[in-house]
N, C-alpha and C positions, 0 to 999 in steps of 0.2 A: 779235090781239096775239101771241099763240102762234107764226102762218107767220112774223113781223117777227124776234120771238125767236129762231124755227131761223135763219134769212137770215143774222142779224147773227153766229148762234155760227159758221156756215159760214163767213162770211168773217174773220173774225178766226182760224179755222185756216188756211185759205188762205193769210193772211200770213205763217203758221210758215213752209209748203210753198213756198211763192216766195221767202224768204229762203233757207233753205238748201240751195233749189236753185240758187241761183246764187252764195252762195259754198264749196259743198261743189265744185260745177265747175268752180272759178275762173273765173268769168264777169264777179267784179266782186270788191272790196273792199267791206269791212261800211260805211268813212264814207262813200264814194262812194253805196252802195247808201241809206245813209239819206239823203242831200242830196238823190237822184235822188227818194226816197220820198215827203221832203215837202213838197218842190217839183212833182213833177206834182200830190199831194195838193191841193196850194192852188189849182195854175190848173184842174181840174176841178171845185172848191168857188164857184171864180168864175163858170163858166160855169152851175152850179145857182144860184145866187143870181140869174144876169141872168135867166135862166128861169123862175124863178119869179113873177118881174115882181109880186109882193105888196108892197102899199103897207105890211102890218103886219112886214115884213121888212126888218131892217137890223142893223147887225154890232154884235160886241159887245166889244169888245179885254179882252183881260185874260190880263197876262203873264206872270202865275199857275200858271194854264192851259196856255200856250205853252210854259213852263219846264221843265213833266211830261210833257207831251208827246213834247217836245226828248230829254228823258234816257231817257224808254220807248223812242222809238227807237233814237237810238244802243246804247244798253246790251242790246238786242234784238239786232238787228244783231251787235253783234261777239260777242255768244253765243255765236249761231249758229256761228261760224268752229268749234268743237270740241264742240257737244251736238245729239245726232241731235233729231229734228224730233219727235216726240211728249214725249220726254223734257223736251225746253223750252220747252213748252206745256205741262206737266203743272207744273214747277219755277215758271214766270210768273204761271200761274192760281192754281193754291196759295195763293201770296203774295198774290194779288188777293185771294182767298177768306177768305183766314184774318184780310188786314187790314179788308176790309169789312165782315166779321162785327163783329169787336172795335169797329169806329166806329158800328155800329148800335149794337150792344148797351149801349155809351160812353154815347149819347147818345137812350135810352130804349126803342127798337125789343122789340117783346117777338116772340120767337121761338114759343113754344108749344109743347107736346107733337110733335101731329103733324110741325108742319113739321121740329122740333129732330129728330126720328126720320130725315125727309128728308134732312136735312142730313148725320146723324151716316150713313149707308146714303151717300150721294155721297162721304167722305171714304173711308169703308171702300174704295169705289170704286178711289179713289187707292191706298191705300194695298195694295190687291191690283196693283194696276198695278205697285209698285215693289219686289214678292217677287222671287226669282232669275229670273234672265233682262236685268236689267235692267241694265245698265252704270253703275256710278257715276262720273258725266261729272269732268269738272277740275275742283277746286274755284272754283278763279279765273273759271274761265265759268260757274261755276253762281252764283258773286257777284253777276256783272252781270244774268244771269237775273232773280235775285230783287231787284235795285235795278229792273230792269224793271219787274216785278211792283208795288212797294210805286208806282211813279210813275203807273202805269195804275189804280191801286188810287185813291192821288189826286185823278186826271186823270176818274175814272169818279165819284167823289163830290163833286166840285165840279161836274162836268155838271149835278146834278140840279135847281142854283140857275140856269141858263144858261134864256132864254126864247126864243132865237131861236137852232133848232138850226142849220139852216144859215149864217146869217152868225155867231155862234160857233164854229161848227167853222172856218171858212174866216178867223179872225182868228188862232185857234188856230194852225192850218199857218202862215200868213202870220210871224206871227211868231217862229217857230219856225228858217222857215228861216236866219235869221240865225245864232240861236244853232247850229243845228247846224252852217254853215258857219262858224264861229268855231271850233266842236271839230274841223272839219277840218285849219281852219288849224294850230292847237296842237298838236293830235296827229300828229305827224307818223309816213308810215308808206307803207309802194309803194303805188301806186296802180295800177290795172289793171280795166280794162273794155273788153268785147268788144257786140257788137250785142246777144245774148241778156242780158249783164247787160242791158242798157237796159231791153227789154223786162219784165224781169223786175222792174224795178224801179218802170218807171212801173205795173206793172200791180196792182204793192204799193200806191202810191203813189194809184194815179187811180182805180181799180176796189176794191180789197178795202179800201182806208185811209178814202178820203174818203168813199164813201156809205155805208159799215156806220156811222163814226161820228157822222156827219149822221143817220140811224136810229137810233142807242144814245142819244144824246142826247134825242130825242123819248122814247122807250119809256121812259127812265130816270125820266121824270117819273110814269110811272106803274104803277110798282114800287119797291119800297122794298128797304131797302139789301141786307139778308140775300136777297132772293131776286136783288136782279140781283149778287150774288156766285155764288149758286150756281147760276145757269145757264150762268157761264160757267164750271165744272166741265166742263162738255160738251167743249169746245174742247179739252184735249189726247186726246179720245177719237179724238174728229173728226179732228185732227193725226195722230194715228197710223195711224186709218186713210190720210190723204193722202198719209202719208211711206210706206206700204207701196206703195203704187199710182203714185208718181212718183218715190219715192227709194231703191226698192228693200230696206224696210227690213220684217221678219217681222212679222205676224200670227201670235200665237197665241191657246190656247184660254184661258189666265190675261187675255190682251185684249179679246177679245170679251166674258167673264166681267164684268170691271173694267165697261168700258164699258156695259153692261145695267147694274151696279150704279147706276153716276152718275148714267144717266138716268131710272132709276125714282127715283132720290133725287130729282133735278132736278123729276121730273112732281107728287110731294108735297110739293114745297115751292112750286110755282105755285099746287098746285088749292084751298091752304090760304091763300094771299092774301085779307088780309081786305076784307069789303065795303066800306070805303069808298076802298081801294085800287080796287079790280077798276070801281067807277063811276065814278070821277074821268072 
């Protein structure tokens, strides 16, 4: 469960890093880049599903689902146009974090001692992450950020009613792509793509998009609400490191710091999963 868990926080940073590597280099536009996203999404989700050739496999629509989805990306996407790559993985997650909490806790999840200690050591995390050094992005993109955030937030707790991860994720995209080529339509705005956008999009799109949440969707079933918030605490760790290493963006010694915090938070709030979680 644990290699599944790092897999899936890797590549949901990965998605930061492939977005705004390609529209910090103007390689593509944010609606283009989300059309291209969730559209290869879907035809790679199609080719898992014939694959699978499992008679207990078949899809699940629900337009719900598709809706949060739709708005996570887009509103990810044009973020990105003005907030460095860890910073809006840190803004995203947050928001995931702080809404998941509150809809467990809503709806009876008891936290505990330990794990609340875990919890409270992961935000400390963050919250060392966003001391001086830190740019405070536009507000107007840190909005969309966090409508990101609350839609993934959503989209990540409705999963956990979802029984068939793959042909659910794959009705998820499917439907999706409408709606977000509808926002392309309405929102009018230049367009512009080059080969490297493509690339970068379908790789958002058919690699880091589709199989991580064909995996989150499985794993979600068996983890409850509070911990699959704060493991994805991890992800603008992860982001930052990615953004130093492809987007040219500093490492320091207050990063490294932060990032040790979140995951030691993260690792006490797994190992305290109670037993009839951890047997399911």
């Amino acid at each position: 469960m644990l290699f599944k868990i790092v897999l899936v926080m890797v590549a949901f940073a990965a998605n930061s890093v492939l977005c705004r590597l390609a529209l910090i280099g103007h390689h593509i536009d944010p609606m283009s880049f989300s059309l291209i996203r969730v559209g290869s999404g879907a035809v790679v989700l199609l080719g898992l599903l014939f694959y699978s050739r499992s008679p207990q496999t078949y899809i699940q629509w629900n337009i719900k689902n598709a809706f949060f989805l739709a708005i996570y990306i887009l509103a990810f996407s044009c973020a990105y146009l003005q907030i460095d790559t860890g910073i809006g993985a840190l803004l995203l997650f947050g928001v995931v974090q702080l809404t998941m909490v509150l809809y467990g806790y809503w709806h009876g999840e008891q936290i505990g001692m330990s794990r609340g200690i875990g919890l409270c050591i992961a935000l400390a995390g963050i919250i060392v992450l966003l001391l001086p050094g830190a740019h405070a992005p536009d507000w107007k993109y840190a909005l969309l950020m966090m409508i990101s955030g609350l839609a993934w937030a959503a989209y990540s707790i409705a999963g956990r009613n979802m029984t068939q991860p793959i042909g659910s994720t794959l009705a998820n995209f499917t439907l999706a792509v409408p709606i977000v080529l509808l926002a392309n339509i309405l929102l009018a705005q230049e367009r512009y793509i080059d080969w490297q956008g493509w690339i970068l999009a379908v790789l958002s799109g058919g690699a880091t998009s589709s199989g991580a949440y064909v995996l989150w969707y499985a794993i979600l079933k068996h983890i409850d609400r509070v911990t699959a918030s704060t493991v994805q605490l991890s992800v603008p760790c992860l982001a930052i490191i990615g953004g130093s290493l492809f987007v040219n963006e500093t490492v320091t010694g207050r990063v490294i710091l932060s990032s040790l915090m979140v995951l030691f938070g993260i690792l006490l709030v797994i190992y305290k999963i109670p037993k009839k979680l951890k047997h399911r």
